[in-house]
DRENGUBA-483689 format. One record per residue (C-alpha): residue in one letter; y, z, x. Coordinates in steps of 0.2 Angstrom, whole numbers, plus 5000, padded with zeros to 4 digits. Last residue first. Example, Ala and Ser with C-alpha at 12.3 -4.5 7.8 and 13.67 -1.06 7.14 Angstrom:
% residues 2
@res:S | Y:4995 | Z:5036 | X:5068
@res:A | Y:4978 | Z:5039 | X:5062
This chain:
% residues 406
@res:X | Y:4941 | Z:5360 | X:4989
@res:X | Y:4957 | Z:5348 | X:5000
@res:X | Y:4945 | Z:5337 | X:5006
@res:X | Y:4937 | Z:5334 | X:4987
@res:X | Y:4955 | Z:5332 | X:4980
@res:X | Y:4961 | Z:5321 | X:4995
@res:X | Y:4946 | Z:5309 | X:4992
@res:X | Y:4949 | Z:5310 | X:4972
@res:X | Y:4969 | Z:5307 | X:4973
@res:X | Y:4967 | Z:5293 | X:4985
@res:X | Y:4952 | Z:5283 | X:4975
@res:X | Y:4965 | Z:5284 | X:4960
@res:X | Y:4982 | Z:5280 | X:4971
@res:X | Y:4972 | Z:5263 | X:4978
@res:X | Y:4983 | Z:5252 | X:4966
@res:X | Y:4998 | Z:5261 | X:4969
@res:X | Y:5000 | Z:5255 | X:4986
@res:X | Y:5001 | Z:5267 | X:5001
@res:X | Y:5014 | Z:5280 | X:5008
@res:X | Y:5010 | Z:5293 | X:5020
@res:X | Y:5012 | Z:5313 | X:5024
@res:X | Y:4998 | Z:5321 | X:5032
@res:X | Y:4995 | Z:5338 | X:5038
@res:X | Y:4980 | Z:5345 | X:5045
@res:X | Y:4978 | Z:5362 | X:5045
@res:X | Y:4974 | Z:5376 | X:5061
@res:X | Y:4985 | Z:5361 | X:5071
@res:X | Y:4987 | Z:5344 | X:5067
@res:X | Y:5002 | Z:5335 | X:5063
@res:X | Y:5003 | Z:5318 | X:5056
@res:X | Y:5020 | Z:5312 | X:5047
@res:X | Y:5025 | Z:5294 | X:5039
@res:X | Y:5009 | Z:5288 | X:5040
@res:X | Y:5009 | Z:5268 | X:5031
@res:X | Y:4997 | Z:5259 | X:5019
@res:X | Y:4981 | Z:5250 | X:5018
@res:X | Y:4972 | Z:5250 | X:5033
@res:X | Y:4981 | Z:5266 | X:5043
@res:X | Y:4979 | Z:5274 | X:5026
@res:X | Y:4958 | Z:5271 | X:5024
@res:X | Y:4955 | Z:5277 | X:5043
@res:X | Y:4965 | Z:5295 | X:5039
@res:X | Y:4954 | Z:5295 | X:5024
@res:X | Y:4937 | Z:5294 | X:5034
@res:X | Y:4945 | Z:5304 | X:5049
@res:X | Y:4949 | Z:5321 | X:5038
@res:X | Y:4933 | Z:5328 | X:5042
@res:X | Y:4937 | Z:5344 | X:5035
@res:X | Y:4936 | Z:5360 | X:5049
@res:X | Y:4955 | Z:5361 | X:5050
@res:X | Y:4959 | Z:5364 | X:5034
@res:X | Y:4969 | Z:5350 | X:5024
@res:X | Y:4984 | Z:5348 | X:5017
@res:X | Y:4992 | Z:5332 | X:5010
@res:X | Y:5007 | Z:5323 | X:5005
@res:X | Y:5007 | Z:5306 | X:4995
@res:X | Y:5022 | Z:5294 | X:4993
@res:X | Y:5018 | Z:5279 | X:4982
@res:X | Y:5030 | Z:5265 | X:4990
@res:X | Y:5018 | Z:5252 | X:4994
@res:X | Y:5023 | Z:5244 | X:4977
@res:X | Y:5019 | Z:5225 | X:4979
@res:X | Y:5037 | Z:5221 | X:4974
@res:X | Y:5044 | Z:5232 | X:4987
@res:X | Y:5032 | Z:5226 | X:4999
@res:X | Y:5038 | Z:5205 | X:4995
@res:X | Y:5054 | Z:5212 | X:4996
@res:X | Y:5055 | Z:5218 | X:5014
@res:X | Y:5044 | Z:5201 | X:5017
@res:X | Y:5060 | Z:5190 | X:5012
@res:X | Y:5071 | Z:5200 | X:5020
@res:X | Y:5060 | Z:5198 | X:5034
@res:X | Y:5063 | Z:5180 | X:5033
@res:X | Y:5083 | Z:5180 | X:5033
@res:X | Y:5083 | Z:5165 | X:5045
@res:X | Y:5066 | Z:5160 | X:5049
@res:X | Y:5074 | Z:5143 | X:5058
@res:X | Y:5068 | Z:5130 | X:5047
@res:X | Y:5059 | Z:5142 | X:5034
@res:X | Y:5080 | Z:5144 | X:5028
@res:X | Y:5083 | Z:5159 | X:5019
@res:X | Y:5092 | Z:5165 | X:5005
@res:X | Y:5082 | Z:5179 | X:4993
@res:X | Y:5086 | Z:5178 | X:4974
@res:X | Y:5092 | Z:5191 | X:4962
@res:X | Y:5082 | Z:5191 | X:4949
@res:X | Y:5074 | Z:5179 | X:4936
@res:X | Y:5085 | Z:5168 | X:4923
@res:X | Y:5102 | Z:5177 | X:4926
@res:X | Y:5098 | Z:5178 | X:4945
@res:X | Y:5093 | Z:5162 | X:4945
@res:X | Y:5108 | Z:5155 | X:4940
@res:X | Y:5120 | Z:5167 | X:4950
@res:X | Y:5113 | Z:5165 | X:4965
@res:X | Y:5116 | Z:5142 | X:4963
@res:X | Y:5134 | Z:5148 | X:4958
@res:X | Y:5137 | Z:5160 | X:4973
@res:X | Y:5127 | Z:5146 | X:4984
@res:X | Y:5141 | Z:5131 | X:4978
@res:X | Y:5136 | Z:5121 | X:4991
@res:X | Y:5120 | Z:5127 | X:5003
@res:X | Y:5122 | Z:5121 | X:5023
@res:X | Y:5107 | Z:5114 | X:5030
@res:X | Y:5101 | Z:5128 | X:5040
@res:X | Y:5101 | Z:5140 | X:5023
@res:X | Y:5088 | Z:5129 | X:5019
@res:X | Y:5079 | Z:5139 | X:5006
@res:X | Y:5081 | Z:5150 | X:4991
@res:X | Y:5069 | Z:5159 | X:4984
@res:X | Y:5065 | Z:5167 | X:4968
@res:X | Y:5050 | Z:5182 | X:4970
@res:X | Y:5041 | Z:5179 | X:4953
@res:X | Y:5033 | Z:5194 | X:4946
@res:X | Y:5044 | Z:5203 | X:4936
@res:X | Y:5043 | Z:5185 | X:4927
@res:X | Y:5026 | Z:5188 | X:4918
@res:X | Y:5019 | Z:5170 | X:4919
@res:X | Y:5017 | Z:5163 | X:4902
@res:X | Y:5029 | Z:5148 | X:4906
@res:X | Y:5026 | Z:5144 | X:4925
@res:X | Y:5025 | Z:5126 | X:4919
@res:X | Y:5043 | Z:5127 | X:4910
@res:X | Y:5051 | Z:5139 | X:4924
@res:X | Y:5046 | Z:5124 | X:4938
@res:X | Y:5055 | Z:5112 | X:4927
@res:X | Y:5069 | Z:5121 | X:4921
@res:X | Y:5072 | Z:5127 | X:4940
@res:X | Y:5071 | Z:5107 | X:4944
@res:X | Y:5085 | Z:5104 | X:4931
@res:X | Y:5095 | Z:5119 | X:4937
@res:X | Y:5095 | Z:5111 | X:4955
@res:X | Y:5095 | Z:5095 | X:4949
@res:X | Y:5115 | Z:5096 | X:4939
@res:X | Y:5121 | Z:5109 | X:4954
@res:X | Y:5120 | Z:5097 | X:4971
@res:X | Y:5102 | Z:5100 | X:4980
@res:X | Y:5104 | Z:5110 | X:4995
@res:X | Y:5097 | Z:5125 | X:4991
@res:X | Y:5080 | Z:5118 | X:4987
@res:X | Y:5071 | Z:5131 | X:4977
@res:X | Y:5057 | Z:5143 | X:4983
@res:X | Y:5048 | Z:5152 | X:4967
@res:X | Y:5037 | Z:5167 | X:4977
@res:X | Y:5023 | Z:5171 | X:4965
@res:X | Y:5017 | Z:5186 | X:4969
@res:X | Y:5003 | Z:5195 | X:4964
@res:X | Y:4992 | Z:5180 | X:4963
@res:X | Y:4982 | Z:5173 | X:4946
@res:X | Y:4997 | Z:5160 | X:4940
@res:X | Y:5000 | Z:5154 | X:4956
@res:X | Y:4982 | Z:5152 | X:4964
@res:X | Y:4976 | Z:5143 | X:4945
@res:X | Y:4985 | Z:5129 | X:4951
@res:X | Y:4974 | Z:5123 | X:4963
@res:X | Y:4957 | Z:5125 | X:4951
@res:X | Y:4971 | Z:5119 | X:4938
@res:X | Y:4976 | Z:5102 | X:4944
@res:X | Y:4967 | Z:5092 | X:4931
@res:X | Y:4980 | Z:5103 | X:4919
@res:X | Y:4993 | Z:5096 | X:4926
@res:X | Y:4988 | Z:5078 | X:4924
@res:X | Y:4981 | Z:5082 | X:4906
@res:X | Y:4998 | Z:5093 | X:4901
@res:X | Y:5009 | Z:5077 | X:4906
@res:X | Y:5021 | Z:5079 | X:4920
@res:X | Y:5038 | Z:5074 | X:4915
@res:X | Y:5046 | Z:5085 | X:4928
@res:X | Y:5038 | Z:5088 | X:4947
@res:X | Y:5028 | Z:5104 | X:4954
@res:X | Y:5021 | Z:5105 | X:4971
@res:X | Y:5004 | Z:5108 | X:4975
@res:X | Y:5001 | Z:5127 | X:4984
@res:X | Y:5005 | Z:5136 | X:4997
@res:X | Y:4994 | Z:5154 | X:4997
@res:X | Y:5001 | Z:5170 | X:5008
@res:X | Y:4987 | Z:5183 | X:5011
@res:X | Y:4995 | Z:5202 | X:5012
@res:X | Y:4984 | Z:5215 | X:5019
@res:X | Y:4999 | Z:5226 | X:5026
@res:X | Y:4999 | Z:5227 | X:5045
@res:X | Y:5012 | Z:5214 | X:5048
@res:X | Y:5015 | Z:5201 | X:5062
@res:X | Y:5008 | Z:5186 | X:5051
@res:X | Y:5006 | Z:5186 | X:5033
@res:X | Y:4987 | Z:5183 | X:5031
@res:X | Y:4983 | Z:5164 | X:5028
@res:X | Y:4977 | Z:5154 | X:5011
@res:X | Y:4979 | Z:5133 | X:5007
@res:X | Y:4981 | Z:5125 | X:4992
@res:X | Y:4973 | Z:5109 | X:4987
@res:X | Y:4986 | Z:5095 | X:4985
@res:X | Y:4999 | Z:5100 | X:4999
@res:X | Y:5009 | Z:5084 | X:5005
@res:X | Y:5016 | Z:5081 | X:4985
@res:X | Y:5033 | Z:5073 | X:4993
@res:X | Y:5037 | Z:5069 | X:5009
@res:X | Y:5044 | Z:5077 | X:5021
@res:X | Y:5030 | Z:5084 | X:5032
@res:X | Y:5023 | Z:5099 | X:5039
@res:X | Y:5006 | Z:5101 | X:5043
@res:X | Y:5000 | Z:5120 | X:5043
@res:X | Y:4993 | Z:5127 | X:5061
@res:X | Y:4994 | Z:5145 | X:5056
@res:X | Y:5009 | Z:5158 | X:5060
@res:X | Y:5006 | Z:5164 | X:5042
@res:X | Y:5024 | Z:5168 | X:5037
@res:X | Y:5032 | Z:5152 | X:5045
@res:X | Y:5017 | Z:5141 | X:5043
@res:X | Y:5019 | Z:5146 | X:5024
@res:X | Y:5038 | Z:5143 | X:5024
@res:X | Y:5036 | Z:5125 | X:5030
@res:X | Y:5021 | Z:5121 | X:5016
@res:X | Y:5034 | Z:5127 | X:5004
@res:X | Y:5050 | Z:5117 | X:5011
@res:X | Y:5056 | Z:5111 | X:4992
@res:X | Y:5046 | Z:5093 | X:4994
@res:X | Y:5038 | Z:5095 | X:4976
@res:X | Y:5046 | Z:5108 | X:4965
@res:X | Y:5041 | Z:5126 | X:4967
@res:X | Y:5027 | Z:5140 | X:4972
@res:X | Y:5022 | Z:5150 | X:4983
@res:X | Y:5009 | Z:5162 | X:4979
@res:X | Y:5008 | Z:5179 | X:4986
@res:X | Y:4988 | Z:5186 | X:4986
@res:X | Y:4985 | Z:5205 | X:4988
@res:X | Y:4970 | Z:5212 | X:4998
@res:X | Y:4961 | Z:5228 | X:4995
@res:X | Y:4945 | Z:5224 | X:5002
@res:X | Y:4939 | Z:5224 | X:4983
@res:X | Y:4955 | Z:5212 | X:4977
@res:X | Y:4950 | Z:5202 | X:4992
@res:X | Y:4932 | Z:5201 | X:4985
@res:X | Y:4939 | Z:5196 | X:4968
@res:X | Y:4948 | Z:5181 | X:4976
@res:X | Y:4933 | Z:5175 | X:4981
@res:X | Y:4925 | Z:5176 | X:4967
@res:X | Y:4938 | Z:5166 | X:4957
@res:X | Y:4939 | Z:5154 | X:4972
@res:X | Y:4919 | Z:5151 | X:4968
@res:X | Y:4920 | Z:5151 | X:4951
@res:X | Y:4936 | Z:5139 | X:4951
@res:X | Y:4927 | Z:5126 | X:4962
@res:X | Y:4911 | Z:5128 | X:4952
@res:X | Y:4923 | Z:5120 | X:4937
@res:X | Y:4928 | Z:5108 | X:4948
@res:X | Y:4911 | Z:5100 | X:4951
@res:X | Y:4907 | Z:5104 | X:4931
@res:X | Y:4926 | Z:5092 | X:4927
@res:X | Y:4921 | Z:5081 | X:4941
@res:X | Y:4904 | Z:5077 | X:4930
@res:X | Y:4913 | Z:5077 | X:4912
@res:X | Y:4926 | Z:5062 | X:4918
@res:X | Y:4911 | Z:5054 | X:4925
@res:X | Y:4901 | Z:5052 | X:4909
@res:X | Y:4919 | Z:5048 | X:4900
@res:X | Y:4922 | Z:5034 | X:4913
@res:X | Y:4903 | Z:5027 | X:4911
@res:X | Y:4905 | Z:5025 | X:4893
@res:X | Y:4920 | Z:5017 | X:4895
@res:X | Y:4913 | Z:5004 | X:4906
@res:X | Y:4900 | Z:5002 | X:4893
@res:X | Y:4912 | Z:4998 | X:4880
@res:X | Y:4920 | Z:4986 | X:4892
@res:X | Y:4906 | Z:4976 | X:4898
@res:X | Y:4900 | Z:4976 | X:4878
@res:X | Y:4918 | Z:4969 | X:4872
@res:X | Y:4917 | Z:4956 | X:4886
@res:X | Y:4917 | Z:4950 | X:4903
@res:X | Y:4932 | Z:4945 | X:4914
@res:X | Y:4930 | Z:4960 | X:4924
@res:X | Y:4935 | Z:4971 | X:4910
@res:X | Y:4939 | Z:4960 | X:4893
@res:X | Y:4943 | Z:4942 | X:4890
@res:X | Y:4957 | Z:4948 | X:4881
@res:X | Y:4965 | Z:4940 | X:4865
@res:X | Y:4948 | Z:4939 | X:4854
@res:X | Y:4953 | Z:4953 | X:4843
@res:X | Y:4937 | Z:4965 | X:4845
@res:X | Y:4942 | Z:4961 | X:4866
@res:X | Y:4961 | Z:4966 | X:4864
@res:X | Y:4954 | Z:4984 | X:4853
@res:X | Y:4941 | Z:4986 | X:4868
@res:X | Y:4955 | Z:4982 | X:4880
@res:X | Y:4967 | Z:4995 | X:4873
@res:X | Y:4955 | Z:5009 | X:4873
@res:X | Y:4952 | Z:5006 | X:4891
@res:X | Y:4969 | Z:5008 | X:4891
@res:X | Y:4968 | Z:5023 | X:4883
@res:X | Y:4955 | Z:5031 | X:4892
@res:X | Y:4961 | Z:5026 | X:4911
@res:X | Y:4974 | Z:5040 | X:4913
@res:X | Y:4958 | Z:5050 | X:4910
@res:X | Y:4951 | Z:5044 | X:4925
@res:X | Y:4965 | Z:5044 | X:4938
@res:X | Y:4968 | Z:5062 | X:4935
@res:X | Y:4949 | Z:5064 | X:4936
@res:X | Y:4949 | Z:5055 | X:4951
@res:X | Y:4963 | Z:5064 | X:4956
@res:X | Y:4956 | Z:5082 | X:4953
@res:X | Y:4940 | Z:5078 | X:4965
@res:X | Y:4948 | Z:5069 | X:4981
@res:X | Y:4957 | Z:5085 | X:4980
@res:X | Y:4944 | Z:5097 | X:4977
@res:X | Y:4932 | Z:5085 | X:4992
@res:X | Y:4946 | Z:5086 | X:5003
@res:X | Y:4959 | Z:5072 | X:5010
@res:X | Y:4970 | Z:5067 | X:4994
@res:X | Y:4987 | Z:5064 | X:5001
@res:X | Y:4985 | Z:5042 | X:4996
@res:X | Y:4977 | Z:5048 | X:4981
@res:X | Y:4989 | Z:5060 | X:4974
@res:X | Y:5004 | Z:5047 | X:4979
@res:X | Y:4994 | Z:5035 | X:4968
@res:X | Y:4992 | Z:5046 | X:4954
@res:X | Y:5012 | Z:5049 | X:4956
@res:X | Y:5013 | Z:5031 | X:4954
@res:X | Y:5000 | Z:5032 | X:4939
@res:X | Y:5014 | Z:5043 | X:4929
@res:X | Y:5031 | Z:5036 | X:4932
@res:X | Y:5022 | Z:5017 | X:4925
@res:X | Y:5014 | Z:5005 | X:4937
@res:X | Y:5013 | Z:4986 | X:4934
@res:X | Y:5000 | Z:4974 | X:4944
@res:X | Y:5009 | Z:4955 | X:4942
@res:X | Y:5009 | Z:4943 | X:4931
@res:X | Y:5023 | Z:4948 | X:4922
@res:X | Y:5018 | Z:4941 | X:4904
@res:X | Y:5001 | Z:4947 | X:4907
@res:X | Y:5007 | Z:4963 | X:4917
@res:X | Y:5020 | Z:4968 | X:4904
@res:X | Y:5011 | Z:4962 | X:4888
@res:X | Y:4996 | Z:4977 | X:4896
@res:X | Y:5005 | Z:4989 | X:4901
@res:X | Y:5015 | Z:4988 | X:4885
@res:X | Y:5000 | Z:4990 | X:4875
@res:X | Y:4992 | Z:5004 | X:4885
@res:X | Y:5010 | Z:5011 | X:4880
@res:X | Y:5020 | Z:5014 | X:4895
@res:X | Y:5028 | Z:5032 | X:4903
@res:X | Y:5044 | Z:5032 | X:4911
@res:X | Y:5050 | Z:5023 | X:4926
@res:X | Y:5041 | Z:5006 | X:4929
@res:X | Y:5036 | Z:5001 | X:4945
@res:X | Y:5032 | Z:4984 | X:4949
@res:X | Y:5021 | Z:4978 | X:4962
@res:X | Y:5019 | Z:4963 | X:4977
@res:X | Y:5034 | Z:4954 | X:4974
@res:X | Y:5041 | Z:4939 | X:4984
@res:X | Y:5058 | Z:4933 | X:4978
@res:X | Y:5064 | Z:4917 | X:4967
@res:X | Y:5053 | Z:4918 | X:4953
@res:X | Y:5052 | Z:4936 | X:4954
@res:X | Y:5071 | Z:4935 | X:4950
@res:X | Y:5070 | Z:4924 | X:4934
@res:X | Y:5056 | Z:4933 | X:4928
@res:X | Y:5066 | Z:4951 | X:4929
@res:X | Y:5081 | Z:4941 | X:4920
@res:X | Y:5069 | Z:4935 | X:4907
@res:X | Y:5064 | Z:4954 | X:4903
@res:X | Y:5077 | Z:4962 | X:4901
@res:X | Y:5083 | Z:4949 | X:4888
@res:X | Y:5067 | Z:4955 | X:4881
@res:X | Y:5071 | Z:4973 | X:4878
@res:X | Y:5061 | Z:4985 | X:4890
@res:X | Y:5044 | Z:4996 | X:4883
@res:X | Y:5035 | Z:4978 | X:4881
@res:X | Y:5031 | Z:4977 | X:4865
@res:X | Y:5040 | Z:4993 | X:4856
@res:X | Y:5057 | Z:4988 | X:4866
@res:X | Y:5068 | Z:4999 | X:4874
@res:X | Y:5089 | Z:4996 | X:4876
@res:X | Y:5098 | Z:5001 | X:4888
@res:X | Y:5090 | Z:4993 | X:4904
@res:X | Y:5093 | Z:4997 | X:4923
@res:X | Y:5083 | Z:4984 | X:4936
@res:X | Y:5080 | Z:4991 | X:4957
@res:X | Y:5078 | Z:4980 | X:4967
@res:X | Y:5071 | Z:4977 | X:4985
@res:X | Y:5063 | Z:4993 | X:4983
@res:X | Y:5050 | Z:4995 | X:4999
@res:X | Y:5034 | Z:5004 | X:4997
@res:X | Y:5031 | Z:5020 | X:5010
@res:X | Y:5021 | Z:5029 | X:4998
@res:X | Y:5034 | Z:5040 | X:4999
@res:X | Y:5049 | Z:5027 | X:4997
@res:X | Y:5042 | Z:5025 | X:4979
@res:X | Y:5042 | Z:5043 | X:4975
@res:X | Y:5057 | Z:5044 | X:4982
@res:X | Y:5067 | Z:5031 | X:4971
@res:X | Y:5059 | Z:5039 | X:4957
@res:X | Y:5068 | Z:5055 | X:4961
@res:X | Y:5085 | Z:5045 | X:4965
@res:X | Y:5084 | Z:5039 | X:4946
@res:X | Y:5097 | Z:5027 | X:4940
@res:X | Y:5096 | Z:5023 | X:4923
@res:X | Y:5084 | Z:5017 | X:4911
@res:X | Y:5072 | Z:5013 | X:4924
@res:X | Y:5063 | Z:4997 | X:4932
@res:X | Y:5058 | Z:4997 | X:4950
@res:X | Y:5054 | Z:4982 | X:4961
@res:X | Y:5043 | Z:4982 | X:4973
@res:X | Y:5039 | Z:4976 | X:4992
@res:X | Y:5021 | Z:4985 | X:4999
@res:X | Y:5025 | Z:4991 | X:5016
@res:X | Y:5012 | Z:5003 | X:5013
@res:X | Y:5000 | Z:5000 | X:5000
């Protein structure tokens, strides 16, 4: 696909779209606005003759269409066209495709791919009962039928494959729970420095691009440089206009956000006012559900310079909290960012505790060096032991200090 020369149709102009072509490297060599829709071929016909009168004259490999098409606007468009046609929806499939490199991934966008495939398939079956379509592979209504047949056979199979995804990450995130791990998510629009910040925090090797939708499975690392049991997840990147099936073929990936602690919403400070609060109302529309104590918003690339930063505060606080300011460039501001991620994670339930001298106080002094912080340790004819620790081990605390202190 790369170096592939289009030509984009949108109702008016779209820097977002524009990107999502330049990211799998395609080349606009026009872009054609339209005002007025049409039922047969989503654009009006006049439209349509001056886009036949250019491809006459210039060399065209794709179009790419922004907004969603009928199958039977897909279909008028490339036969009247002649030329492969891709709506907002199956070029983000595309990008999916071209990121895909595990199994999961390869996995959820097949099945994307799949069920965008239904309704046309639909389409062709209804062309191929009329007589006007020869039908898939140039065979007919029975090629087709059985075609779909297949799809919907396949579409079930990925779904059982991913569903043994979810068990397994569901078991393994129960075992962290048990080893007293806590999972922060981060989360946010596509291309808003996630996978930056998570080589920031976890110190691992993570692949950095600019580009959008590089992370399509999501990824888990301990917080580096700190004793607290904290894993840190990056995860697939959100984007407006996604249809419930296409998110929800994502949701072994997505299901790390809405299961974790934390979910850490990092924003693109640099983005002018109008898509900044439209890409908030995006992420805040599929986080929907998610209780919002626990979302963390961020704001990143500080390094760049952020406009109208008091304004771009003030949003978010009004619709979550006050946000953090940090750029995952530089790590500016980033243990800010971990100072609150342990306030939120509530490893402030202060205990104090006596113990006689003969008490083998070692088993619970072991547990609080693992999962919280001394504050004071002196031992003499009793052992005295001031500490703080996460409220969710307070219950196996209280009876272990109970039965020592008998």
């Amino acid at each position: 696909m790369a170096g592939k020369k289009v030509i984009v149709i949108t109702p008016e102009e779209d820097n977002e779209f524009i990107q999502l072509a330049n990211s799998l490297d395609f080349e606009v060599i026009r872009v054609f606005t339209f005002k007025h829709y049409s039922t047969e071929f989503f654009i009006g016909k006049g439209k349509l003759e001056e886009i036949k009168e250019f491809l006459r004259y210039n060399n065209v490999d794709k179009i790419l269409i922004n907004g969603k098409l009928k199958s039977s606007q897909w279909y008028n468009l490339e036969r009247d066209l002649g030329l492969e046609v891709l709506d907002r929806i199956n070029l983000i499939i595309e990008i999916f495709a071209d990121r895909a490199k595990s199994k999961e991934a390869r996995l959820q966008v097949e099945l994307a791919r799949l069920k965008y495939q239904i309704p046309v398939l639909k389409e062709w079956i209804h062309r191929a009962k009329k007589g006007e379509h020869p039908g898939f592979m140039a065979g007919g209504e029975y090629e087709v039928d059985q075609y779909y047949l297949l799809v919907q056979r396949r579409i079930k199979k990925i779904k059982e494959e991913l569903e043994k995804v979810r068990k397994e990450r569901d078991e393994r995130r129960k075992n962290r729970g048990r080893r007293g791990y806590f999972t922060v998510a981060i989360a946010g629009y596509t291309n808003s420095g996630k996978s930056q910040l998570m080589k920031l925090l976890s110190g691992e090797n993570v692949i950095v691009e600019n580009r959008m939708f590089s992370t399509l499975v999501s990824k888990t690392s301990r917080i580096n440089d700190i004793k607290k049991r904290i894993l840190i997840t990056d995860t697939v990147g959100f984007i407006k206009n996604l249809p419930p099936w296409l998110i929800e073929a994502f949701n072994a990936t997505l299901e790390e956000i809405f299961k974790a602690d934390i979910i850490i919403l990092l924003v693109d400070g640099t983005d002018d006012l109008d898509t900044y609060m439209e890409k908030i109302e995006t992420d805040l529309e599929i986080l929907n559900g998610v209780d919002k104590s626990k979302i963390l918003p961020v704001i990143n690339k500080l390094d760049a310079g952020i406009d109208n930063l008091d304004e771009k505060i003030r949003i978010l606080s009004e619709r979550l909290s006050t946000p953090v300011i940090i750029s995952a460039k530089t790590g500016e501001n980033i243990e800010l960012l971990i100072e609150r991620i342990i306030d939120m994670l509530d490893y402030n339930t202060e205990y104090t505790v006596r113990i006689k001298g003969d008490r083998n106080y070692m088993g619970l002094l072991s547990f609080i060096y693992d999962y919280g912080d001394i504050i004071q340790l002196k031992v003499d004819d009793e052992i005295y032991i001031k500490f703080k620790i996460n409220s969710r081990f307070s219950g196996y605390i209280e009876k272990l200090i109970k039965y020592l202190e008998e």
